[in-house]
VEXDRENBA-999002 format. One record per residue (C-alpha): residue number from 0; z, y, x. Coordinates in steps of 0.25 Angstrom, whole numbers. Layout:
<atoms>
<atom NUM,<Z,Y,X>>
...
</atoms>
This chain:
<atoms>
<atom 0,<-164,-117,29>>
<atom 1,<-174,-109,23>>
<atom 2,<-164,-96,25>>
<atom 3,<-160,-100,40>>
<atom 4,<-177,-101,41>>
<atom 5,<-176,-87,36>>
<atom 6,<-166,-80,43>>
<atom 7,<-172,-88,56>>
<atom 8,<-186,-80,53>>
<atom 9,<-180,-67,49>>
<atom 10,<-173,-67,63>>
<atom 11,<-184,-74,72>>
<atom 12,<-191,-67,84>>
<atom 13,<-204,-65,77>>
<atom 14,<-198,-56,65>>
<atom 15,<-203,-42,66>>
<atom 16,<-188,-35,65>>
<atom 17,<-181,-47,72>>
<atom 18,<-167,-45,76>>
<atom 19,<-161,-59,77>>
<atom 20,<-146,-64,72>>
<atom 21,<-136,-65,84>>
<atom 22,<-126,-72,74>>
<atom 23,<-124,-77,61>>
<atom 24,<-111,-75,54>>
<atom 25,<-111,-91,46>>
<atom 26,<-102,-90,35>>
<atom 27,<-96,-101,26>>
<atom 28,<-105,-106,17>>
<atom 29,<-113,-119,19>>
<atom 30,<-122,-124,28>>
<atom 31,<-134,-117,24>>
<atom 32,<-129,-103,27>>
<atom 33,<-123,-108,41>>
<atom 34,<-137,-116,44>>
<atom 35,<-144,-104,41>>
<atom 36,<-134,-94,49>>
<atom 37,<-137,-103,61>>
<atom 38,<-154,-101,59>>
<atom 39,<-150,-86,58>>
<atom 40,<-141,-86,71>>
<atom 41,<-152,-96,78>>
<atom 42,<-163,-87,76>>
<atom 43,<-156,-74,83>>
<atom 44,<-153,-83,95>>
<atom 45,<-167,-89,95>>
<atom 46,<-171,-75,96>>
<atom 47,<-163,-66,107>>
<atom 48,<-173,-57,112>>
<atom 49,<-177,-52,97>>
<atom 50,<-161,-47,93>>
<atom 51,<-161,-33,90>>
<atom 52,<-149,-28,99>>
<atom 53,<-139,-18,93>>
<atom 54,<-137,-25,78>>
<atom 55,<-124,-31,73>>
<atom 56,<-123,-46,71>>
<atom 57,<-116,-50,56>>
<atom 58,<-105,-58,68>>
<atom 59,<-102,-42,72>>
<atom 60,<-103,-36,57>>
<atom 61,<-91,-28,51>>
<atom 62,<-83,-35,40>>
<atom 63,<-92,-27,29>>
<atom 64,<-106,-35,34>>
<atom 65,<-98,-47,35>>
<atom 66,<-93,-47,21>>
<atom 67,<-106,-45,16>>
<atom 68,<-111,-57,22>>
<atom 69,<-101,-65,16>>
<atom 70,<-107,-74,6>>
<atom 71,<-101,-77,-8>>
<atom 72,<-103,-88,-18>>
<atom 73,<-99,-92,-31>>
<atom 74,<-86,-96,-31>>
<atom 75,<-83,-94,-18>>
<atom 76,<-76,-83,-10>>
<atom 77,<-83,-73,0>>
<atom 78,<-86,-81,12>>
<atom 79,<-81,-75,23>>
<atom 80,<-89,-74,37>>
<atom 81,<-82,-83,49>>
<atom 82,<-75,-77,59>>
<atom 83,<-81,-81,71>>
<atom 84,<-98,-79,73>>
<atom 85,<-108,-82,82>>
<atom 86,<-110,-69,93>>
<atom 87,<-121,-64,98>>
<atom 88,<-126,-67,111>>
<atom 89,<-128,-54,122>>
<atom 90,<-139,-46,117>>
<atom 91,<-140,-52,104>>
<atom 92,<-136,-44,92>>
<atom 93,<-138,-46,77>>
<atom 94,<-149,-40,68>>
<atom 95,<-155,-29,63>>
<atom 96,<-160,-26,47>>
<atom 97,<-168,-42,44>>
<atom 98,<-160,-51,52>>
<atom 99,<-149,-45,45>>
<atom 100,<-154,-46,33>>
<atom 101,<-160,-61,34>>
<atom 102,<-145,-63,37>>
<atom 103,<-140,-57,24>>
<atom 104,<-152,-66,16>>
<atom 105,<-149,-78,22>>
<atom 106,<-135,-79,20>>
<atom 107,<-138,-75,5>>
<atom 108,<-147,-86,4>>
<atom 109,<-138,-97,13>>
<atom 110,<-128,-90,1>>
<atom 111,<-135,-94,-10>>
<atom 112,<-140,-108,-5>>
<atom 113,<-125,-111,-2>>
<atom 114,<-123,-108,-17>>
<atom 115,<-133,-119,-19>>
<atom 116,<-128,-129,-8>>
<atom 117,<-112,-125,-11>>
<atom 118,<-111,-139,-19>>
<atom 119,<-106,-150,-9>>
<atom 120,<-105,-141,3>>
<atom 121,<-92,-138,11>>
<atom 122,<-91,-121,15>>
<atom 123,<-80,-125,26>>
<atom 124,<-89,-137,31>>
<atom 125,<-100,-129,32>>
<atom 126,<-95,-119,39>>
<atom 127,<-87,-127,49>>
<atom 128,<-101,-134,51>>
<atom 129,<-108,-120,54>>
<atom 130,<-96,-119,64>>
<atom 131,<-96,-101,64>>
<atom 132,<-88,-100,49>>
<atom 133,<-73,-98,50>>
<atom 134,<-65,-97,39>>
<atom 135,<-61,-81,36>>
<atom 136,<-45,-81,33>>
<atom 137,<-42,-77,18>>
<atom 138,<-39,-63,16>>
<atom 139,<-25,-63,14>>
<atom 140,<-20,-62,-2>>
<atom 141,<-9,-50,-6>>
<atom 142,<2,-55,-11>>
<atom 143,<13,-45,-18>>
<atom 144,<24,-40,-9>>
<atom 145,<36,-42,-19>>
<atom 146,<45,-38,-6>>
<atom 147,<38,-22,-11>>
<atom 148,<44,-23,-23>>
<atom 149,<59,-27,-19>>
<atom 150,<56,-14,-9>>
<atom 151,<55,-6,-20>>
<atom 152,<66,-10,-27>>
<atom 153,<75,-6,-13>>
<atom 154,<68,8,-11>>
<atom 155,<70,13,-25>>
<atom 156,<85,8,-24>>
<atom 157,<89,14,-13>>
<atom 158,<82,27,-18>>
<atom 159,<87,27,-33>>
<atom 160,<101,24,-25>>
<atom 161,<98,35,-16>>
<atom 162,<95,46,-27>>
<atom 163,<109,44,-35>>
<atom 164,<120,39,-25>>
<atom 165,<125,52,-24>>
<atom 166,<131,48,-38>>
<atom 167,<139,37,-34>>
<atom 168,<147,42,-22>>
<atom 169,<143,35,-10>>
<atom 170,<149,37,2>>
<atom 171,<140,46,12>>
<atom 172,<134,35,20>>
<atom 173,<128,27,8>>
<atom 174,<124,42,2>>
<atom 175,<117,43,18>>
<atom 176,<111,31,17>>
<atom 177,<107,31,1>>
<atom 178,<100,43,0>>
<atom 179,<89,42,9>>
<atom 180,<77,43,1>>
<atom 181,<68,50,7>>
<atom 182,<67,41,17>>
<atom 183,<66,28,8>>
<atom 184,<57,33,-2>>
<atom 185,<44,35,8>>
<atom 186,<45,19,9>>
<atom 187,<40,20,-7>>
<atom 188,<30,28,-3>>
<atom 189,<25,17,8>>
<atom 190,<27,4,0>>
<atom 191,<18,12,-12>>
<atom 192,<7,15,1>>
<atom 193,<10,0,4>>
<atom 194,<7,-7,-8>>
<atom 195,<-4,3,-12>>
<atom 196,<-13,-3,1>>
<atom 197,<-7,-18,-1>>
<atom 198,<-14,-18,-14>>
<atom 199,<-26,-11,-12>>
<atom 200,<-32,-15,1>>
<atom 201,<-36,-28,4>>
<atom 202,<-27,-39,14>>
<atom 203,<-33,-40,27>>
<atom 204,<-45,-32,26>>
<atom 205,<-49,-16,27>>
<atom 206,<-52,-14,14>>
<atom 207,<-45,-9,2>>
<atom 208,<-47,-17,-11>>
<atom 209,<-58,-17,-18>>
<atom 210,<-50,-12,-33>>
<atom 211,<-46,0,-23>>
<atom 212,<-60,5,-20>>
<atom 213,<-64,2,-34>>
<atom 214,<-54,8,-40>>
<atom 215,<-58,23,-45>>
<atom 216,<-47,30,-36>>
<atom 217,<-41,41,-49>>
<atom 218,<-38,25,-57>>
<atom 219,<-31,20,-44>>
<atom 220,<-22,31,-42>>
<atom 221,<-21,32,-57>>
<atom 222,<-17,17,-58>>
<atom 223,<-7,18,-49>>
<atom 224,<2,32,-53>>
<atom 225,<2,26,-66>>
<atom 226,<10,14,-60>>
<atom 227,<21,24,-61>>
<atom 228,<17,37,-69>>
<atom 229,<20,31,-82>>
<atom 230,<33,27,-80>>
<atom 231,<35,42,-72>>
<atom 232,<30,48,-85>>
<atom 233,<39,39,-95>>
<atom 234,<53,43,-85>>
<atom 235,<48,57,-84>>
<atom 236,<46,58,-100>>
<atom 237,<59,50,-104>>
<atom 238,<68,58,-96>>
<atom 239,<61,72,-97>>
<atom 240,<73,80,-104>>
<atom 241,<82,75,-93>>
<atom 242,<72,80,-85>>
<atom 243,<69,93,-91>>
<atom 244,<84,97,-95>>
<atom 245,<86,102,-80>>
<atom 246,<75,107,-78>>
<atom 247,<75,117,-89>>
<atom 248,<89,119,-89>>
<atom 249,<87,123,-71>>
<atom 250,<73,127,-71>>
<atom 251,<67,131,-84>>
<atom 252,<56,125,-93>>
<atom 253,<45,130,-87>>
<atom 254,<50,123,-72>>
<atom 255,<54,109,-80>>
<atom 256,<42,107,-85>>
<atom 257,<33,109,-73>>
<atom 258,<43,99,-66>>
<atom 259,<40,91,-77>>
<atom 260,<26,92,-75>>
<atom 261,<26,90,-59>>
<atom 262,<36,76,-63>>
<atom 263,<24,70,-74>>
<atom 264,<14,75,-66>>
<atom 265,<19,69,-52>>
<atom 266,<16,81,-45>>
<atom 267,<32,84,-41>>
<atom 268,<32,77,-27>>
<atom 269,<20,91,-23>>
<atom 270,<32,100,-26>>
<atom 271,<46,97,-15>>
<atom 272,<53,105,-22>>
<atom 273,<51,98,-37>>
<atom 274,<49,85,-33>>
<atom 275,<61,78,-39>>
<atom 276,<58,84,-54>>
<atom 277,<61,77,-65>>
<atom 278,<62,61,-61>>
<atom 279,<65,64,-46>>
<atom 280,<63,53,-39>>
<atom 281,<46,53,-45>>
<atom 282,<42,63,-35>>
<atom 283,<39,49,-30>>
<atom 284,<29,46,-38>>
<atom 285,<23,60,-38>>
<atom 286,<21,58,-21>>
<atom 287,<17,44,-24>>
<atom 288,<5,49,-34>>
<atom 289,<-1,56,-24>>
<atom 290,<-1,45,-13>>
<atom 291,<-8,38,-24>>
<atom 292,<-19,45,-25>>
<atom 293,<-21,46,-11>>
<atom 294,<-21,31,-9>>
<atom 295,<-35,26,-16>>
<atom 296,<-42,34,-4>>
<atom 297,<-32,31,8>>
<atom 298,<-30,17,4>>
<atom 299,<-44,12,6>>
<atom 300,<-45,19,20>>
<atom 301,<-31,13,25>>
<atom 302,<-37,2,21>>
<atom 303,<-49,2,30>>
<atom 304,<-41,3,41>>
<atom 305,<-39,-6,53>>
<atom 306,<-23,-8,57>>
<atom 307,<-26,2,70>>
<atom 308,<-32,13,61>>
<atom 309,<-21,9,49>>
<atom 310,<-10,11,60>>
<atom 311,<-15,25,65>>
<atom 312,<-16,29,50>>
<atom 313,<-1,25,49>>
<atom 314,<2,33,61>>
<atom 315,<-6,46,56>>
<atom 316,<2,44,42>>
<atom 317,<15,41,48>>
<atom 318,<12,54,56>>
<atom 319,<7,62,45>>
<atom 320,<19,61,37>>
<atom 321,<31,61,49>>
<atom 322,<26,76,52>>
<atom 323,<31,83,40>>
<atom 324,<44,77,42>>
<atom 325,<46,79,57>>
<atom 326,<40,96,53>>
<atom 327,<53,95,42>>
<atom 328,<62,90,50>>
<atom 329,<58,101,63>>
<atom 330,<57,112,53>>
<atom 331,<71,110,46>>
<atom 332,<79,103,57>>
<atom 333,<80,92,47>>
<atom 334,<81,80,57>>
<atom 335,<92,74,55>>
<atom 336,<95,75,40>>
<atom 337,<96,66,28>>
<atom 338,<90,74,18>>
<atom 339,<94,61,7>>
<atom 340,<107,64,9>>
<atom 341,<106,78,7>>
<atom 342,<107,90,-3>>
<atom 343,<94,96,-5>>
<atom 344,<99,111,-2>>
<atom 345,<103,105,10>>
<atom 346,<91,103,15>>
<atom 347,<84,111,27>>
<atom 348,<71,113,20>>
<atom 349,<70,106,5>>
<atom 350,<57,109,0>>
<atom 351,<51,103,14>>
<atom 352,<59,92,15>>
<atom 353,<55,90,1>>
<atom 354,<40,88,4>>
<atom 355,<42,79,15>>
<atom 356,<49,71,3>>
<atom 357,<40,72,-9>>
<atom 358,<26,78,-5>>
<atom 359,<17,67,-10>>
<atom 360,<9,69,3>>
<atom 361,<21,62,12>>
<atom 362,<20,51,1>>
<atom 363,<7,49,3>>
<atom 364,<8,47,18>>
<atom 365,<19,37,17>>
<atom 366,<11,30,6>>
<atom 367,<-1,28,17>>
<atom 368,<8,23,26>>
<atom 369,<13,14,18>>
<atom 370,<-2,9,15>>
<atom 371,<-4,9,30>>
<atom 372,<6,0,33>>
<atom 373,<1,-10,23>>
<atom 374,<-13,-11,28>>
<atom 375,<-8,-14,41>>
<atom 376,<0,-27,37>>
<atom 377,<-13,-30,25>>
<atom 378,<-24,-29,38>>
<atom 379,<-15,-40,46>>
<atom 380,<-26,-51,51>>
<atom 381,<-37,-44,47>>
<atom 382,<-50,-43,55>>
<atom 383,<-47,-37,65>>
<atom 384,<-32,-33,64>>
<atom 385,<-20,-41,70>>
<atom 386,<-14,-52,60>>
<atom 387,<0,-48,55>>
<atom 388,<12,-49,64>>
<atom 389,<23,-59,62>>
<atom 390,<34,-55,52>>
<atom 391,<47,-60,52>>
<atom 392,<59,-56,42>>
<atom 393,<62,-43,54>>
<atom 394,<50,-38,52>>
<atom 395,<56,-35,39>>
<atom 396,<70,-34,41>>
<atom 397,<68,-24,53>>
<atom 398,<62,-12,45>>
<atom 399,<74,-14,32>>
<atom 400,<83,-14,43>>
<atom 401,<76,-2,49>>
<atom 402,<75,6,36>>
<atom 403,<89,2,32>>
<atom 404,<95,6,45>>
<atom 405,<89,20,46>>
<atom 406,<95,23,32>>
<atom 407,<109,18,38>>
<atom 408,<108,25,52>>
<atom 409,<104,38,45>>
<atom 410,<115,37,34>>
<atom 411,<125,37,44>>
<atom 412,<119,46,53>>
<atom 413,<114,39,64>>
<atom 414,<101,44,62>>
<atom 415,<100,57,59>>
<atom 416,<83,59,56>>
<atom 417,<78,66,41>>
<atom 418,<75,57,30>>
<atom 419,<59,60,31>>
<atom 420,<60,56,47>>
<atom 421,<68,45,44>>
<atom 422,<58,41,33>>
<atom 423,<45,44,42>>
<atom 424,<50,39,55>>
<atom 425,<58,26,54>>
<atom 426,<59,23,36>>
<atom 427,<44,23,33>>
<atom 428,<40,12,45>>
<atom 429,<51,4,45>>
<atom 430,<47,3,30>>
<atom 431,<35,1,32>>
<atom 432,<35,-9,42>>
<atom 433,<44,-16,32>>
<atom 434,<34,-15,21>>
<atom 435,<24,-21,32>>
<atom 436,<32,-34,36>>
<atom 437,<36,-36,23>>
<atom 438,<22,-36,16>>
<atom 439,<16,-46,30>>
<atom 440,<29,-55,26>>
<atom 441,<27,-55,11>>
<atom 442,<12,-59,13>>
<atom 443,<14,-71,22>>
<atom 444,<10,-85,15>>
<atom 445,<25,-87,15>>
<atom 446,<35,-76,15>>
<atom 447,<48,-80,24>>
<atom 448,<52,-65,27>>
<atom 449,<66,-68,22>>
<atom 450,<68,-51,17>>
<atom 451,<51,-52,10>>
<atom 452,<56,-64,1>>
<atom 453,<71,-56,-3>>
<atom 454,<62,-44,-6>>
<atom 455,<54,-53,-15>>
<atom 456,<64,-58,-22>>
<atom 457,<61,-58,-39>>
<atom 458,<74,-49,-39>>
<atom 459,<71,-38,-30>>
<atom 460,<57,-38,-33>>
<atom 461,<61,-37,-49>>
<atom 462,<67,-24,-45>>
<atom 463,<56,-20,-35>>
<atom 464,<47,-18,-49>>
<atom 465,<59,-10,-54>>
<atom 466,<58,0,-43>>
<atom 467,<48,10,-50>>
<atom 468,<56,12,-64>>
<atom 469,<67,12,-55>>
<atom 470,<62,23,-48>>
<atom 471,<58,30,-59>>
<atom 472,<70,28,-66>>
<atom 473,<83,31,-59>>
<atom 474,<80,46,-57>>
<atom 475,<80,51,-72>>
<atom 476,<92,40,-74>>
<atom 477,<101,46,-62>>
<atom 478,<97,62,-69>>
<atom 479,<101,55,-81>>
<atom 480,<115,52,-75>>
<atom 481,<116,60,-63>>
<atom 482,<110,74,-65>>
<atom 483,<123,84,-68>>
<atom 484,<113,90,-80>>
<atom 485,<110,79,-85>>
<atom 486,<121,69,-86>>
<atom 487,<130,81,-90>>
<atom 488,<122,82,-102>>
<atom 489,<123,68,-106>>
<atom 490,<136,62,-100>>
<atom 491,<145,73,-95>>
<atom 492,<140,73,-83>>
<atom 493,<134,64,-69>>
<atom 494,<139,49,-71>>
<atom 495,<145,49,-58>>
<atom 496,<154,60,-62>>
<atom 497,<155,53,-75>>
<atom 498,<156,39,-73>>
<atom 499,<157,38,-56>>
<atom 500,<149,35,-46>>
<atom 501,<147,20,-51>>
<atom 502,<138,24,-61>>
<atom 503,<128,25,-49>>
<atom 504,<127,9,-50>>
<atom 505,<126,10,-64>>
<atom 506,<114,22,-63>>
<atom 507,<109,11,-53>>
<atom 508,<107,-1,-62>>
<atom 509,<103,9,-76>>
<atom 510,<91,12,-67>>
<atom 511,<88,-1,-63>>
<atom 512,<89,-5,-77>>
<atom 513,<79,6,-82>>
<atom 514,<72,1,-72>>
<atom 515,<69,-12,-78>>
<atom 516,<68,-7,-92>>
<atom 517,<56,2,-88>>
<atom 518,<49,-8,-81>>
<atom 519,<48,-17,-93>>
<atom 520,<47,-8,-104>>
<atom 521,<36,2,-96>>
<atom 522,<31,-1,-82>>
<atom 523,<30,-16,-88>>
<atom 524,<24,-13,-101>>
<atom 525,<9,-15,-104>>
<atom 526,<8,-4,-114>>
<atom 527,<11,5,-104>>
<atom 528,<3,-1,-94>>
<atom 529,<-10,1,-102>>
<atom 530,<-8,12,-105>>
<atom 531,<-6,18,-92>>
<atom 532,<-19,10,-88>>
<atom 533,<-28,17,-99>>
<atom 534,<-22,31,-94>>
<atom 535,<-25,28,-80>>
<atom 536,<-40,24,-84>>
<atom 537,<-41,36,-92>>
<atom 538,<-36,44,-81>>
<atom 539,<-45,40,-72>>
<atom 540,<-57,40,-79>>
<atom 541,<-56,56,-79>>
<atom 542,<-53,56,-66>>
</atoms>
């Protein structure tokens, strides 16, 4: 009573620098504090003709002043502000500097004499007693999307498949259909942008998390190429005289070991022309690095974002990155090839058409979208944004169905449009619509989405965590068996010549199981954990 006495004083006609209370947001706690924000509300209405016009009332605050007045106790969670407040009549409009800040005294008082009351007194009965508190709905929780990992799995076998079939003479429609990388490997680049946000910004709010901003920005990126630069290093070592035999027999020594620096280093995806030295298939990881250390500084802006101005953003990206490829195709007449399927001296233009494929830039841009697209479903029923649309097992199946049937229609020429197109204009949105509905199925309270629940299947999500020694893997294995140089020296020559196509298969299951034996002896050893994690520290300490 005496702080409702207070605030009623601070507010009344006769203080010097009146400007009144329209309304008085009454939060949770007990009776006291909602007693006391009735005193406070009484007196602006007791005093019309003393309310300074122009001010903002605590009902109108953004969501920043409305946190702070959020009170916390011992043991309980933040208190949130009800929904629904008192308006102000016409002409009445919340205070200036003292009201204000009687406001912020009395509810840290009401807080500290609810801390004294608390025993015996129901928070939910006081509040429907005060009848202005309305419950603020939970914050929805992150839960893994396990259906990811199965994705992984898929993409990295149809690109593993799509680098070797060559040796296992398939007829020309599966070769058509199997070697269309450059479109499928931009859906890596988009499900790494995906997960990045998912992890890092906060469900149902604009905010990114809290360990993001805190987080020095050279440990984060540093924290995360080194969830794959060990291993990188490890293949890259192991393998390095297969490595270095051809290149110093074709190019000399001085050529094989700057190629051997641009592979350690991850700096080959800058160069078109050398992007595939060494471990080929890692130009990957050189274009992903520097995504990477673009994200710490787009993330938290993406994530301050509305769905409006995160849909523009989309548009820009999706834009920025079409360009390029609509400028090669002009230039070169390249409209209607399949580059995949084709020899590289066949190629109109191979250095351009190479940037378009490996410059870390383009990655970059597919990686933003892929973090768009997440932000979009995560804002779903937030303040102010539009809860999420129903989702049924077609808003899944339509875009596999999608993706699937572009690959298809294009293998048998039906549709005649260049990889990159196919991959910027029909591939990357019918991926990431995919990646959307699957991620708003998984996170329902139950997941009925019948393709979600194959997806998270133990099996194909056991091999989802093989996916990176996968990728890593099968492209010093198939120089091992494949590369004339090399298997000559070692068997006598390719092991299709050798042995027949059918060792395909057999190249297919040695990977898988390398795979798994470098996932429990390396990526799963602690040993090697640790000692990545002091590297990284060290690292960033000097940076």
């Amino acid at each position: 009573k005496r702080h409702a006495l207070a605030i009623f004083l601070s507010c009344a006609p006769w203080a010097k620098e009146s400007s009144g209370m329209a309304s008085s947001r009454v939060a949770r706690p007990a009776s006291l504090l909602a007693s006391a924000g009735c005193a406070a509300a009484a007196a602006g209405w007791l005093a019309p003709g003393f309310l300074a016009p122009g001010t903002q009332s605590t009902a109108t605050a953004g969501p920043a002043l409305r946190r702070q007045l959020s009170l916390t106790s011992s043991g309980d969670a933040a208190v949130s502000p009800p929904a629904a407040a008192a308006t102000t009549p016409a002409g009445m409009q919340v205070g200036s500097a003292i009201a204000s800040m009687s406001c912020a005294g009395l509810l840290v008082a009401a807080a500290a004499g609810v801390q004294r009351q608390r025993r015996g007194t129901s928070f939910q009965t006081a509040a429907a007693e005060s009848g202005t508190a309305a419950e603020a709905p939970p914050k929805p929780k992150k839960v893994r999307i396990t259906a990811f990992d199965s994705v992984r799995f898929f993409l990295i076998a149809y690109i593993v498949c799509g680098h070797f079939i060559g040796f296992a003479k398939a007829t020309p429609f599966a070769f058509k259909a199997i070697t269309q990388i450059n479109v499928v490997v931009g859906a890596f680049f988009a499900l790494s942008g995906y997960v990045a946000a998912y992890t890092t910004t906060e469900n149902a709010e604009r905010e990114p998390s809290a360990k993001l901003l805190s987080t020095p920005k050279p440990l984060w990126i540093l924290q995360r190429v080194f969830g794959y630069y060990p291993l990188h290093i490890l293949i890259c070592l192991l393998f390095a005289p297969m490595f270095l035999y051809p290149d110093v027999v074709f190019n000399g020594w001085p050529t094989a070991i700057w190629h051997g620096v641009l592979a350690l280093t991850m700096t080959q995806a800058w160069f078109p022309m050398h992007a595939e030295v060494w471990n080929a298939p890692t130009w990957f990881l050189s274009a992903l690095t520097f995504a990477t250390a673009v994200l710490p500084f787009a993330l938290p802006v993406l994530a301050r974002q509305t769905k409006p101005q995160l849909r523009r953003t989309f548009g820009l990206l999706f834009l920025i990155g079409l360009v390029p490829k609509l400028g090669y195709c002009y230039d070169h007449k390249a409209w209607g090839l399949l580059e995949g399927a084709m020899a590289p001296r066949a190629m109109p233009n191979l250095a351009i058409f190479n940037t378009q494929r490996f410059n870390p830039f383009y990655a970059t841009i597919e990686v933003l979208l892929g973090a768009a697209a997440c932000r979009l479903v995560m804002l779903d029923g937030a303040e102010g944004e539009e809860k999420a649309p129903k989702v049924s097992a077609l808003s899944t199946a339509l875009p596999i169905a999608g993706m699937i049937g572009v690959i298809l229609l294009r293998a048998t020429g039906v549709l005649q449009l260049s990889d990159m197109l196919t991959r910027a204009l029909i591939f990357m949105p019918l991926f990431l619509s995919f990646l959307m509905s699957a991620h708003r199925a998984s996170v329902l309270p139950k997941v009925t989405d019948p393709i979600c629940k194959i997806l998270s299947s133990k099996l194909l999500v056991t091999l989802g965590n093989l996916a990176f020694p996968i990728f890593i893997v099968h492209g010093p294995l198939g120089q091992l068996f494949y590369k004339k140089i090399i298997a000559t020296k070692l068997f006598g020559g390719p092991l299709h010549t050798v042995l027949g196509p059918w060792f395909f298969y057999a190249y297919l299951a040695i990977v898988v199981v390398a795979a798994w034996v470098v996932q429990k002896t390396f990526l799963m050893n602690k040993s090697v954990g640790s000692f990545s994690k002091d590297i990284v520290g060290k690292l960033a300490a000097k940076l």
